[in-house]
N, CA, C and O atoms as a GROMACS GRO file, in nm:
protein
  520
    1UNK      N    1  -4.026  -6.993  -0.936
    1UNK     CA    2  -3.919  -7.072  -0.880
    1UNK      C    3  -3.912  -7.202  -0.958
    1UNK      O    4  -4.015  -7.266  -0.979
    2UNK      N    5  -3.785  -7.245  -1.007
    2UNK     CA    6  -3.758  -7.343  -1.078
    2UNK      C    7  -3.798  -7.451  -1.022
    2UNK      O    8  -3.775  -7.449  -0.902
    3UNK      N    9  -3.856  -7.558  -1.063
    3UNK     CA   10  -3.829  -7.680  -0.997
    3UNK      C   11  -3.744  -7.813  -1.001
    3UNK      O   12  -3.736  -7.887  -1.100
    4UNK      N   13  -3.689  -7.831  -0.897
    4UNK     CA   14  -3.565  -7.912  -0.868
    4UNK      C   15  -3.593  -8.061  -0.904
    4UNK      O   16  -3.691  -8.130  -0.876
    5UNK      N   17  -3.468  -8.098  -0.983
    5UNK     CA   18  -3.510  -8.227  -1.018
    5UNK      C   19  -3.434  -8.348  -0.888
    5UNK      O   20  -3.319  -8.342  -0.846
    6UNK      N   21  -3.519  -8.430  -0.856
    6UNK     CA   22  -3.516  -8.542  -0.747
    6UNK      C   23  -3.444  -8.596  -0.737
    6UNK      O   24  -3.406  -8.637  -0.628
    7UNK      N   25  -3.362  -8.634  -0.906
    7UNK     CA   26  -3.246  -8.731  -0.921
    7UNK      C   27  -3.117  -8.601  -0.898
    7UNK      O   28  -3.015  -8.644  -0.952
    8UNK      N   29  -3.108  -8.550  -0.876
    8UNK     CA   30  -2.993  -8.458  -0.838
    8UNK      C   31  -2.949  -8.503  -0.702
    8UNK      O   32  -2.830  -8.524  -0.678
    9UNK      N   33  -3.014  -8.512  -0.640
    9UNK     CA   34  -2.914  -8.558  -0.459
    9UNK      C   35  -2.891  -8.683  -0.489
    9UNK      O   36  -2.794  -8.716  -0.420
   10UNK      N   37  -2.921  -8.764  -0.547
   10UNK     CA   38  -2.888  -8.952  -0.576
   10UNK      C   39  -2.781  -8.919  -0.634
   10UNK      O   40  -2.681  -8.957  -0.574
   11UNK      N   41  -2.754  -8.838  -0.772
   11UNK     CA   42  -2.645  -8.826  -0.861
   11UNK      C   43  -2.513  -8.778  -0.741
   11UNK      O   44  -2.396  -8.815  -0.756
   12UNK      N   45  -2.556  -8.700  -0.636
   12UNK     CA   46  -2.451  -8.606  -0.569
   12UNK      C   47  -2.401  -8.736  -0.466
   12UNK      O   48  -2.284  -8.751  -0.433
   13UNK      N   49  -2.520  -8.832  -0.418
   13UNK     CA   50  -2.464  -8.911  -0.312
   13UNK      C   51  -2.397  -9.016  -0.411
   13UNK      O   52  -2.310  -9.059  -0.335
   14UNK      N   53  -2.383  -9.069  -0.503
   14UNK     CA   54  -2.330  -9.188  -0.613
   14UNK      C   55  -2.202  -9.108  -0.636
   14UNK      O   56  -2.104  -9.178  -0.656
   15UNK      N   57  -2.184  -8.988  -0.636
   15UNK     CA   58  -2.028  -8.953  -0.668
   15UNK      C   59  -1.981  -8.924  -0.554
   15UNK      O   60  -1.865  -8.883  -0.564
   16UNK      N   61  -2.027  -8.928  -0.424
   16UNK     CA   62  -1.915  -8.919  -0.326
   16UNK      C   63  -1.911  -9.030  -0.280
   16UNK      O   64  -1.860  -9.033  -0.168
   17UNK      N   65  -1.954  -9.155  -0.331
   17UNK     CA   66  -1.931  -9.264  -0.263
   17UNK      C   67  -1.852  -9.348  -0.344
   17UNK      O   68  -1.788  -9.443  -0.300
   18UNK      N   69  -1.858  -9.313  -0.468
   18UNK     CA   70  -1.737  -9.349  -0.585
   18UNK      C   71  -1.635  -9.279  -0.507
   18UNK      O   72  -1.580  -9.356  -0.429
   19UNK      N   73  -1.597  -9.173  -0.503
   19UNK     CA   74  -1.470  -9.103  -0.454
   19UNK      C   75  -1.423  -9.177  -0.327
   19UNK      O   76  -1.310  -9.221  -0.308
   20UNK      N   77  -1.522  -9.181  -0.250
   20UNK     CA   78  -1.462  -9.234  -0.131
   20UNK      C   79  -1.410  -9.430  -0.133
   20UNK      O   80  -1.317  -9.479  -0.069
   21UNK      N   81  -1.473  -9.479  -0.194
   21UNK     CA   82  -1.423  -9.611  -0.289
   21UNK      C   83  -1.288  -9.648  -0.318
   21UNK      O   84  -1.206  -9.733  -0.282
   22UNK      N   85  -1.300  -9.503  -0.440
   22UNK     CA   86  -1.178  -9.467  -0.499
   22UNK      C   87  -1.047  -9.471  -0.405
   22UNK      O   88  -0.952  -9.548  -0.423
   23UNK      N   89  -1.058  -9.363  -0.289
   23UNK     CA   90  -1.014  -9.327  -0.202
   23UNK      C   91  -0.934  -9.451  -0.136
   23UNK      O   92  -0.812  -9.466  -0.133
   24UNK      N   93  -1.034  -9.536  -0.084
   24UNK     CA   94  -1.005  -9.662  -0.050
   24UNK      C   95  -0.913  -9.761  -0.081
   24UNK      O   96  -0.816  -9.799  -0.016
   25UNK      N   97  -0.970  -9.810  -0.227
   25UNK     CA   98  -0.874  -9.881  -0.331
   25UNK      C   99  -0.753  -9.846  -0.304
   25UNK      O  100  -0.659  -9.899  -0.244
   26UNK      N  101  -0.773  -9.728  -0.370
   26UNK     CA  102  -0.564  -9.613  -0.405
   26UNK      C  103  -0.511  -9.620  -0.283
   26UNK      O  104  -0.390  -9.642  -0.274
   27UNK      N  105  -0.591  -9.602  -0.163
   27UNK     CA  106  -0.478  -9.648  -0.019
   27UNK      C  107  -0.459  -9.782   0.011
   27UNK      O  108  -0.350  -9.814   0.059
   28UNK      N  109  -0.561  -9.886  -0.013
   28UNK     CA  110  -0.507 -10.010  -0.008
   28UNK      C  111  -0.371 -10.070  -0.080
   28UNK      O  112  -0.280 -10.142  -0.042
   29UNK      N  113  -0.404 -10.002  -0.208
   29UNK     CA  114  -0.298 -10.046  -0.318
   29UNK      C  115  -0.163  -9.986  -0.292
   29UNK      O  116  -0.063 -10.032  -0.346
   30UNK      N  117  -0.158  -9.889  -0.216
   30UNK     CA  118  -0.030  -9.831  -0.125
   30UNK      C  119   0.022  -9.911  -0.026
   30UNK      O  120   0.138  -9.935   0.008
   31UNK      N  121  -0.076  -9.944   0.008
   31UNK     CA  122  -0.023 -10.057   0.187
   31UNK      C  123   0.042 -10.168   0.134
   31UNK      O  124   0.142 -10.223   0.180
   32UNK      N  125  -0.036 -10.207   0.007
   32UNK     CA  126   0.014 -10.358  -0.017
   32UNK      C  127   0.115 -10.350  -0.099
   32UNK      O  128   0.176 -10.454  -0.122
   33UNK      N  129   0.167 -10.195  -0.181
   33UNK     CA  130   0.280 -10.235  -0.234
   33UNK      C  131   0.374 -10.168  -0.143
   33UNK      O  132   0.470 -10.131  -0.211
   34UNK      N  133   0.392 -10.131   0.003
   34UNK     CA  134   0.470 -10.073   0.060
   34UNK      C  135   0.500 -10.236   0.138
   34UNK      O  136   0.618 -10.247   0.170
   35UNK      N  137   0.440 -10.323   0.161
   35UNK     CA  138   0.430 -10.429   0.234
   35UNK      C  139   0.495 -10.560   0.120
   35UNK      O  140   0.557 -10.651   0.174
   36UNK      N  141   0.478 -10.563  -0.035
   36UNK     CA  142   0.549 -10.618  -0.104
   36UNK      C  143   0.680 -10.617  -0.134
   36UNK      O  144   0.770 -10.701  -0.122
   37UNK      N  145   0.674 -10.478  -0.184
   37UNK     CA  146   0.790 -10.411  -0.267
   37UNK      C  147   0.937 -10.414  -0.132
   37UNK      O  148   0.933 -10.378  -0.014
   38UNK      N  149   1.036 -10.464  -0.202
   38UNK     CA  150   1.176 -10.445  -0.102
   38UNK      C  151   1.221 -10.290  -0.054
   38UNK      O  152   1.221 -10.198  -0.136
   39UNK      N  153   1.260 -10.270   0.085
   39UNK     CA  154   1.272 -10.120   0.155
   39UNK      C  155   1.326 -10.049   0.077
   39UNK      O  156   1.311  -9.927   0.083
   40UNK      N  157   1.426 -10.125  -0.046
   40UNK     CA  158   1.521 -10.075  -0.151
   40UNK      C  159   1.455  -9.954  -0.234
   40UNK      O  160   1.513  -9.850  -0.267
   41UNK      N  161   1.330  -9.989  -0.260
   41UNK     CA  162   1.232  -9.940  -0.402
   41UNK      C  163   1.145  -9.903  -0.365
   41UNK      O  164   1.050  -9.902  -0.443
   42UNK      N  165   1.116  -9.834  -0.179
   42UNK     CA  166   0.960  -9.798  -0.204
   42UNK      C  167   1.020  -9.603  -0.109
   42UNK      O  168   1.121  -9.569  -0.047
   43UNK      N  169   0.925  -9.550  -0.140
   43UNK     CA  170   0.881  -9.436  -0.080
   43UNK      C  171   0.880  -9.424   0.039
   43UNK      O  172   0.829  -9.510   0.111
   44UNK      N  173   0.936  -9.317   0.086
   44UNK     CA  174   0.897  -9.311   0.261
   44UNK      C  175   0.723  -9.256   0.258
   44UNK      O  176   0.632  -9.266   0.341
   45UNK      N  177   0.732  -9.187   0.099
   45UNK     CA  178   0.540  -9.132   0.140
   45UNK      C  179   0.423  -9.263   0.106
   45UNK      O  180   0.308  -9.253   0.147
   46UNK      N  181   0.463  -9.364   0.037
   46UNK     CA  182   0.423  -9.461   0.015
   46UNK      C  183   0.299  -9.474   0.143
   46UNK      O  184   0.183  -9.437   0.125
   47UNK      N  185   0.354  -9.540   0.283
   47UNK     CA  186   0.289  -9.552   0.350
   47UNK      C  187   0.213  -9.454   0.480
   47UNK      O  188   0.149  -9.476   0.584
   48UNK      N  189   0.250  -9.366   0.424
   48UNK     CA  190   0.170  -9.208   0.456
   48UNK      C  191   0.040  -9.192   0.361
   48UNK      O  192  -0.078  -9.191   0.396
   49UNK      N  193   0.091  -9.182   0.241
   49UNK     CA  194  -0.053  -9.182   0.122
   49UNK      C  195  -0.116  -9.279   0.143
   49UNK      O  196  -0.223  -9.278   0.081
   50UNK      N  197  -0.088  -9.414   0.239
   50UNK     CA  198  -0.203  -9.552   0.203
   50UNK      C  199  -0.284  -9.547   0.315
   50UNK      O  200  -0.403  -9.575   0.332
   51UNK      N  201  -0.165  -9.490   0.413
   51UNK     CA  202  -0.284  -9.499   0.512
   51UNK      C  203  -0.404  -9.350   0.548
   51UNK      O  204  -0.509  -9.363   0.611
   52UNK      N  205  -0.360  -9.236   0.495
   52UNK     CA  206  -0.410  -9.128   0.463
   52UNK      C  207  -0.608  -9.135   0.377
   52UNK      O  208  -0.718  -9.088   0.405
   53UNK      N  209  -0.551  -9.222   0.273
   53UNK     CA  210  -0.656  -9.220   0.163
   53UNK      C  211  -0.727  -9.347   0.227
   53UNK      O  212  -0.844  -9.366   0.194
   54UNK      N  213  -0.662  -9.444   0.325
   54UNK     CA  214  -0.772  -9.527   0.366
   54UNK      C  215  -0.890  -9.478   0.481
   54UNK      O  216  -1.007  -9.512   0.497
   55UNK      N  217  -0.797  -9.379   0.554
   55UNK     CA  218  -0.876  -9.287   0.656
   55UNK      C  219  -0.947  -9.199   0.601
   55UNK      O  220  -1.030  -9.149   0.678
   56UNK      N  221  -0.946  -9.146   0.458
   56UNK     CA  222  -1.016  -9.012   0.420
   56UNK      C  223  -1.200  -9.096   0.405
   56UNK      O  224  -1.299  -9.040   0.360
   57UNK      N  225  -1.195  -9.169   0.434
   57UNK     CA  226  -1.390  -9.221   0.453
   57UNK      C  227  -1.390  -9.199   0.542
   57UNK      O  228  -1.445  -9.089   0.556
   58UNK      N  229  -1.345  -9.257   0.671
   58UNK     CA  230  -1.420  -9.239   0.784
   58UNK      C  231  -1.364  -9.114   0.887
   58UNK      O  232  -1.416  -9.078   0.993
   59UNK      N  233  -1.275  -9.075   0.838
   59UNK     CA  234  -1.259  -8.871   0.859
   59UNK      C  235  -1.392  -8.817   0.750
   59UNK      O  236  -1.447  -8.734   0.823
   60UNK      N  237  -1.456  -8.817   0.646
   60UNK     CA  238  -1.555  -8.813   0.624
   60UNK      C  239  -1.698  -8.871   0.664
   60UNK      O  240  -1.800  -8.818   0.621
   61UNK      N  241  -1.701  -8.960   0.732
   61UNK     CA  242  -1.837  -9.017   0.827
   61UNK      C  243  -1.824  -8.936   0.963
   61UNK      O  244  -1.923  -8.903   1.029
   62UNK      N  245  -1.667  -8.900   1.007
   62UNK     CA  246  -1.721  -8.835   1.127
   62UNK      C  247  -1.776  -8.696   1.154
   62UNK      O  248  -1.846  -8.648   1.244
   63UNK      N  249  -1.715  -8.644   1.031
   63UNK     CA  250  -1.725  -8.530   1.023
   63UNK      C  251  -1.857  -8.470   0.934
   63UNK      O  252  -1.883  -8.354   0.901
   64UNK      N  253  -1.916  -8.572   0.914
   64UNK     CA  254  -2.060  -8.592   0.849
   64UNK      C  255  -2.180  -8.622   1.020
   64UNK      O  256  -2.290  -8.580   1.057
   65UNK      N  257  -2.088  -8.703   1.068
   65UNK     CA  258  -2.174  -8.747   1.230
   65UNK      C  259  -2.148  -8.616   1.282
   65UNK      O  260  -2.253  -8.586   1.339
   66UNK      N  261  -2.058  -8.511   1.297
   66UNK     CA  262  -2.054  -8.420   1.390
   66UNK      C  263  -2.116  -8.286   1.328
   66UNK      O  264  -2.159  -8.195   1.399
   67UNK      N  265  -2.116  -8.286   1.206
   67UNK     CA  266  -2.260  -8.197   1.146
   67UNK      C  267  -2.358  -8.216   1.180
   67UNK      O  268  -2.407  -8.123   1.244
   68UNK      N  269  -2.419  -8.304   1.167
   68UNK     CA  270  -2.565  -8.368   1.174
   68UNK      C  271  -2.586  -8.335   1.364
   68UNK      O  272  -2.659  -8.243   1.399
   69UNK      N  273  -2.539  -8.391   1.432
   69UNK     CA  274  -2.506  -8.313   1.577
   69UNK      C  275  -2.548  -8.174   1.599
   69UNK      O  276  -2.647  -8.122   1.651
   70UNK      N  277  -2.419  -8.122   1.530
   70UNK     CA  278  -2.437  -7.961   1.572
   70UNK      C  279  -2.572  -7.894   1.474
   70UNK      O  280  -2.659  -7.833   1.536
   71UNK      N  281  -2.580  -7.903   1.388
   71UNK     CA  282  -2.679  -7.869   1.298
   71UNK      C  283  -2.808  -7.884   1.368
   71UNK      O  284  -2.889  -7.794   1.349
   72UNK      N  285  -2.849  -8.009   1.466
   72UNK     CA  286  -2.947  -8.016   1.498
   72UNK      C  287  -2.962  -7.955   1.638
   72UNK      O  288  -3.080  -7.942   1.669
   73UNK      N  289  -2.862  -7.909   1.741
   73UNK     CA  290  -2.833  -7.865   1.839
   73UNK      C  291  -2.845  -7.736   1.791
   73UNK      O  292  -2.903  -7.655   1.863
   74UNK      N  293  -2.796  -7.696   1.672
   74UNK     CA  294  -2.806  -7.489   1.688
   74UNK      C  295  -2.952  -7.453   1.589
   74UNK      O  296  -3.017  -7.349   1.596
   75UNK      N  297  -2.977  -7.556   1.510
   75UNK     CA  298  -3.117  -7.559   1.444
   75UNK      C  299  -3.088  -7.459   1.283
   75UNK      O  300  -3.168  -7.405   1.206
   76UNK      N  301  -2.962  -7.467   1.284
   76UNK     CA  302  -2.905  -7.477   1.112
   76UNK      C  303  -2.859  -7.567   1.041
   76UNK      O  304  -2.805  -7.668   1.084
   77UNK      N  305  -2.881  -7.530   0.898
   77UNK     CA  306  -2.808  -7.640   0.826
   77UNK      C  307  -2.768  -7.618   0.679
   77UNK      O  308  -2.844  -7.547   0.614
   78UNK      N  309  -2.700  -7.650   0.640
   78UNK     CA  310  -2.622  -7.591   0.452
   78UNK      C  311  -2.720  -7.631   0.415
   78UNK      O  312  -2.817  -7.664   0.483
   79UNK      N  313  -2.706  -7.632   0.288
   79UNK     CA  314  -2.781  -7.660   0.160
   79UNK      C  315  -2.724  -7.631   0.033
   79UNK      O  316  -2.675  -7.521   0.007
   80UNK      N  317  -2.729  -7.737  -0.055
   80UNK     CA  318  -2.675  -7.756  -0.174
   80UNK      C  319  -2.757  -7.703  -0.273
   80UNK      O  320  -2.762  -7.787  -0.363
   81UNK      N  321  -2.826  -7.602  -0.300
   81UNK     CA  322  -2.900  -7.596  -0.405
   81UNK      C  323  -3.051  -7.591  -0.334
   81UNK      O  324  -3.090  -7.553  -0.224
   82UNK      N  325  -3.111  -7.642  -0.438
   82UNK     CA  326  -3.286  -7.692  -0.359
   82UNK      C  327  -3.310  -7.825  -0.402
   82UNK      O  328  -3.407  -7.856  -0.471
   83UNK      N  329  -3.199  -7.924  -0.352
   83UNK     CA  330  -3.233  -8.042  -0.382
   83UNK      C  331  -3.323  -8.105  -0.351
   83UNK      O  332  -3.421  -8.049  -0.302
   84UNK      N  333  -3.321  -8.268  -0.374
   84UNK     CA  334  -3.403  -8.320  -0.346
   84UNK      C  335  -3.429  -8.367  -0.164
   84UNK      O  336  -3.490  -8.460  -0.113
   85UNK      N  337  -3.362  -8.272  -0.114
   85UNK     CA  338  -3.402  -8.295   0.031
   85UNK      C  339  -3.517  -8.348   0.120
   85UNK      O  340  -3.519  -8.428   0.212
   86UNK      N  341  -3.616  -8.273   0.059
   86UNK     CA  342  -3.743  -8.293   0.105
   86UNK      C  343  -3.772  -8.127   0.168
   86UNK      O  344  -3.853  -8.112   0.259
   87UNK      N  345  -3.713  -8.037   0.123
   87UNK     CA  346  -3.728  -7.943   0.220
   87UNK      C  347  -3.669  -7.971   0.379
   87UNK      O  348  -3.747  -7.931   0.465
   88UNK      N  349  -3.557  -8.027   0.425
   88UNK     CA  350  -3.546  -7.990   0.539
   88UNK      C  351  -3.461  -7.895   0.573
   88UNK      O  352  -3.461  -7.856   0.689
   89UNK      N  353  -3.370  -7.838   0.475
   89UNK     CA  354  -3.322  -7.713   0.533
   89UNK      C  355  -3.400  -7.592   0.505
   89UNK      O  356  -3.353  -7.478   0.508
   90UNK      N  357  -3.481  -7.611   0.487
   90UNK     CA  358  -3.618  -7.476   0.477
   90UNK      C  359  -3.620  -7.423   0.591
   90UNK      O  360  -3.557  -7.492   0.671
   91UNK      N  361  -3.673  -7.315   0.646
   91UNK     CA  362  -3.708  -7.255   0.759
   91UNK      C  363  -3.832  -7.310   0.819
   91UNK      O  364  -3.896  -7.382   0.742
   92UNK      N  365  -3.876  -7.296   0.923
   92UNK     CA  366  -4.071  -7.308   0.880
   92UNK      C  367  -4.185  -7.283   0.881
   92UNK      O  368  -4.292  -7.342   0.892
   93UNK      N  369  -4.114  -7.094   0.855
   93UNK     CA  370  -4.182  -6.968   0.848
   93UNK      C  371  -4.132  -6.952   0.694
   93UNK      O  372  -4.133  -6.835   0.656
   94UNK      N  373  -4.091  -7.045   0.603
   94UNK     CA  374  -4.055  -6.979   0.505
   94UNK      C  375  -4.155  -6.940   0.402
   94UNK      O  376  -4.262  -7.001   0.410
   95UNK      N  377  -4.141  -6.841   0.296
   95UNK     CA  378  -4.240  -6.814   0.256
   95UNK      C  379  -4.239  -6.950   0.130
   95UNK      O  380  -4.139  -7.021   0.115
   96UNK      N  381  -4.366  -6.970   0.048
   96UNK     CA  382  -4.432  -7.007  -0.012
   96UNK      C  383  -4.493  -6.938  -0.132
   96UNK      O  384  -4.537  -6.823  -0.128
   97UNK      N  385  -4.493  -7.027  -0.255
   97UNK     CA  386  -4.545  -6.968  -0.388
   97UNK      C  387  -4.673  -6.984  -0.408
   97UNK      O  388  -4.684  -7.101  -0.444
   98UNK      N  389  -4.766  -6.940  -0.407
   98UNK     CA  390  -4.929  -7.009  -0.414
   98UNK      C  391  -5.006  -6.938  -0.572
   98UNK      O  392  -4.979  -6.820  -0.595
   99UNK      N  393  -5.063  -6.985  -0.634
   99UNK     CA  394  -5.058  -6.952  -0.764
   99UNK      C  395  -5.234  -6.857  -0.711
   99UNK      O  396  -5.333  -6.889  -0.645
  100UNK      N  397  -5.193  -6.747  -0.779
  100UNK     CA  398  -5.326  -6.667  -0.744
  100UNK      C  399  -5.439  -6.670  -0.905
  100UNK      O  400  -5.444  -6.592  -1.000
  101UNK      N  401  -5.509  -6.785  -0.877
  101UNK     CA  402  -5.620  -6.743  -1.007
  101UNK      C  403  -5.694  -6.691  -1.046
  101UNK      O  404  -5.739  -6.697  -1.160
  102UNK      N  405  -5.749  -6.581  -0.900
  102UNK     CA  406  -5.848  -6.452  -0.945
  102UNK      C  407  -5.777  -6.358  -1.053
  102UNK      O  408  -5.846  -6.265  -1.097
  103UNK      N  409  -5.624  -6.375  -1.110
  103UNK     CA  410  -5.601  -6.221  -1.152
  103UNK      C  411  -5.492  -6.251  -1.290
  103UNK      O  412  -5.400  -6.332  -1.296
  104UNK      N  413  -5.528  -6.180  -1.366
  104UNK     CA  414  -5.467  -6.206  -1.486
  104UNK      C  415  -5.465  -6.321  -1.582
  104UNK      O  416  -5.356  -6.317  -1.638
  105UNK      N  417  -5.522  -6.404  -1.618
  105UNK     CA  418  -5.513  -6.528  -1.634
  105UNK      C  419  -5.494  -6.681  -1.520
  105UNK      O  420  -5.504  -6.798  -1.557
  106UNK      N  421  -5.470  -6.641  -1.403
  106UNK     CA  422  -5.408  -6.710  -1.320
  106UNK      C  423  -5.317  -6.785  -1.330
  106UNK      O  424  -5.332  -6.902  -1.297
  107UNK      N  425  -5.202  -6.740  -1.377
  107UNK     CA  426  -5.066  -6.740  -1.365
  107UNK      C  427  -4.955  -6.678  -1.274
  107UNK      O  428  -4.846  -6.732  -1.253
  108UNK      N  429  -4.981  -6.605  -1.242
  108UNK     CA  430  -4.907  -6.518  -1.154
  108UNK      C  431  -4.916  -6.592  -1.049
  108UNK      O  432  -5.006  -6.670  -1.017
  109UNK      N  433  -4.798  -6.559  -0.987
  109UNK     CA  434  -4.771  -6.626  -0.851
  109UNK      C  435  -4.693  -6.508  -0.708
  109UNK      O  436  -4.587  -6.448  -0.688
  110UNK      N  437  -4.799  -6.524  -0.654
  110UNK     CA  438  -4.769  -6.420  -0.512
  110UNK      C  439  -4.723  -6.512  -0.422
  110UNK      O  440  -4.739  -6.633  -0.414
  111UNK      N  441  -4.634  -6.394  -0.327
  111UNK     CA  442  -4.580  -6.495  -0.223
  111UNK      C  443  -4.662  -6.459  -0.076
  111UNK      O  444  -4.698  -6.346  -0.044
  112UNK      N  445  -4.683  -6.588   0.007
  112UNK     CA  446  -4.792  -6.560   0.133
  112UNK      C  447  -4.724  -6.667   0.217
  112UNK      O  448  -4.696  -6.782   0.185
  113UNK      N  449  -4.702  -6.599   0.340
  113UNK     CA  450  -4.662  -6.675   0.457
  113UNK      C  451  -4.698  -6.831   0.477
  113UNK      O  452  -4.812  -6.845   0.434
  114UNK      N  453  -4.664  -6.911   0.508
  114UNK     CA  454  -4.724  -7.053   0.549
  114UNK      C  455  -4.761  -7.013   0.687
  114UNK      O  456  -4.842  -7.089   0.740
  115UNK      N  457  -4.717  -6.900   0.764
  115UNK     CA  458  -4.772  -6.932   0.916
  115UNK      C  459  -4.946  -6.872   0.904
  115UNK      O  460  -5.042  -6.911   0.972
  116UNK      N  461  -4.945  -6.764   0.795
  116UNK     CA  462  -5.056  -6.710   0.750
  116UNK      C  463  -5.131  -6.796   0.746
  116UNK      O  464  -5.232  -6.799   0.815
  117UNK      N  465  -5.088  -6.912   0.640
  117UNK     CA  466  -5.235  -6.980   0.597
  117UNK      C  467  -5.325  -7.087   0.683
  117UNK      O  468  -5.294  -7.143   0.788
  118UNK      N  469  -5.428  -7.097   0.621
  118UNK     CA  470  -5.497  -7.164   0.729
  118UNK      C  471  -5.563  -7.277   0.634
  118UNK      O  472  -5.670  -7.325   0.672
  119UNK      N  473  -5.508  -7.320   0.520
  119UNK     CA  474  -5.564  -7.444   0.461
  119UNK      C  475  -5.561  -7.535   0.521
  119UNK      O  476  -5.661  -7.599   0.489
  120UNK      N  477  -5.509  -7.586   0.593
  120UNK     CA  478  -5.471  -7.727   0.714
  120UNK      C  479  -5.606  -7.702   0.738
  120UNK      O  480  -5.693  -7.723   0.653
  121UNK      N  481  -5.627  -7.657   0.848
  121UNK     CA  482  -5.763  -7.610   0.901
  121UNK      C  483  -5.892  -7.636   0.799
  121UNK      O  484  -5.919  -7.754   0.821
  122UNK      N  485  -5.925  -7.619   0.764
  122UNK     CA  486  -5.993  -7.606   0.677
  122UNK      C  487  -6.088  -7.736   0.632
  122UNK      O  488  -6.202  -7.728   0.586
  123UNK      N  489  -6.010  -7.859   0.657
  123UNK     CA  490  -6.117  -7.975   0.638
  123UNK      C  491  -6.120  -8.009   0.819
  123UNK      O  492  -6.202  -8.087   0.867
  124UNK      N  493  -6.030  -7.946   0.891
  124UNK     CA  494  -6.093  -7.958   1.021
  124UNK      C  495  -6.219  -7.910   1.062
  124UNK      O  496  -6.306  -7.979   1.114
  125UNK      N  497  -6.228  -7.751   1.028
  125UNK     CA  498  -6.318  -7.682   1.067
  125UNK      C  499  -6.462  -7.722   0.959
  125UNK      O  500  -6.565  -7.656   0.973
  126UNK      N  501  -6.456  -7.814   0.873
  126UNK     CA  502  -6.565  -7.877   0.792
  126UNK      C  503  -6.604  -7.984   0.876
  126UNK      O  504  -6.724  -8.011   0.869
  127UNK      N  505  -6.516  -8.072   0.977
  127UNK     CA  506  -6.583  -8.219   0.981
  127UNK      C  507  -6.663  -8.128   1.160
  127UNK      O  508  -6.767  -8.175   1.207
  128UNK      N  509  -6.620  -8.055   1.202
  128UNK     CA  510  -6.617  -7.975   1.319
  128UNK      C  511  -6.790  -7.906   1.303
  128UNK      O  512  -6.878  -7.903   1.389
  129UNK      N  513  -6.793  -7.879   1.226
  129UNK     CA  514  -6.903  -7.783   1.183
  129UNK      C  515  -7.061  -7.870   1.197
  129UNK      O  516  -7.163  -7.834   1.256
  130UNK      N  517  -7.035  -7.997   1.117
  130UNK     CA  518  -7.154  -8.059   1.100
  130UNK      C  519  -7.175  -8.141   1.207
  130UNK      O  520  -7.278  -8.208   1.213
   0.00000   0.00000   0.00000
């Protein structure tokens, strides 16, 4: 399994917050020339597009707040790839790569349950013992 580079979700959150910026600006700059410009010379969509693109952020925050909601209420969630999340859209029965070094060079990599393993344990059942 490849491994995911960290700066990939920073790169993904820096371009939707440019866009939504963007977004911003281009509807402001609508309002204020629908509010300059004489009734003579402007657009009836003028002030449809300004106020549209000024709402498209926070129609995106809500609809970002009402994911995050349901996602955590039904106990799913998307995923972009295998970003730099941290693993939280993982399962947490999912399986795991553990590099096996008894066999072949120890390279090979088998896959073994995480509910299987019992490494956690393991400096428990050491301080437990003595």
């Amino acid at each position: 399994m490849p491994v995911s580079d960290p700066s990939s979700g920073r790169a993904f959150i820096w371009i939707v917050t440019c866009l939504l910026f963007t977004s911003l600006i281009a509807g402001g700059v609508c309002l204020v020339a629908y509010m300059i410009l004489p009734e003579s010379e402007t657009s009836p969509w003028i002030p449809v597009a300004g106020v549209s693109l000024v709402c498209l952020p926070w129609t995106f925050w809500f609809f970002t707040c009402l994911y995050r909601i349901f996602s955590r209420c039904c106990g799913c969630r998307l995923g972009v790839g295998n970003g730099g999340g941290g693993g939280s859209n993982a399962p947490k029965n999912a399986d795991v790569e553990v590099a096996n070094q008894s066999t072949k060079g120890g390279n090979e990599l088998n896959r073994t349950s995480s509910v299987a393993s019992h490494e956690s344990e393991m400096a428990l059942a050491k301080s437990m013992g003595s």
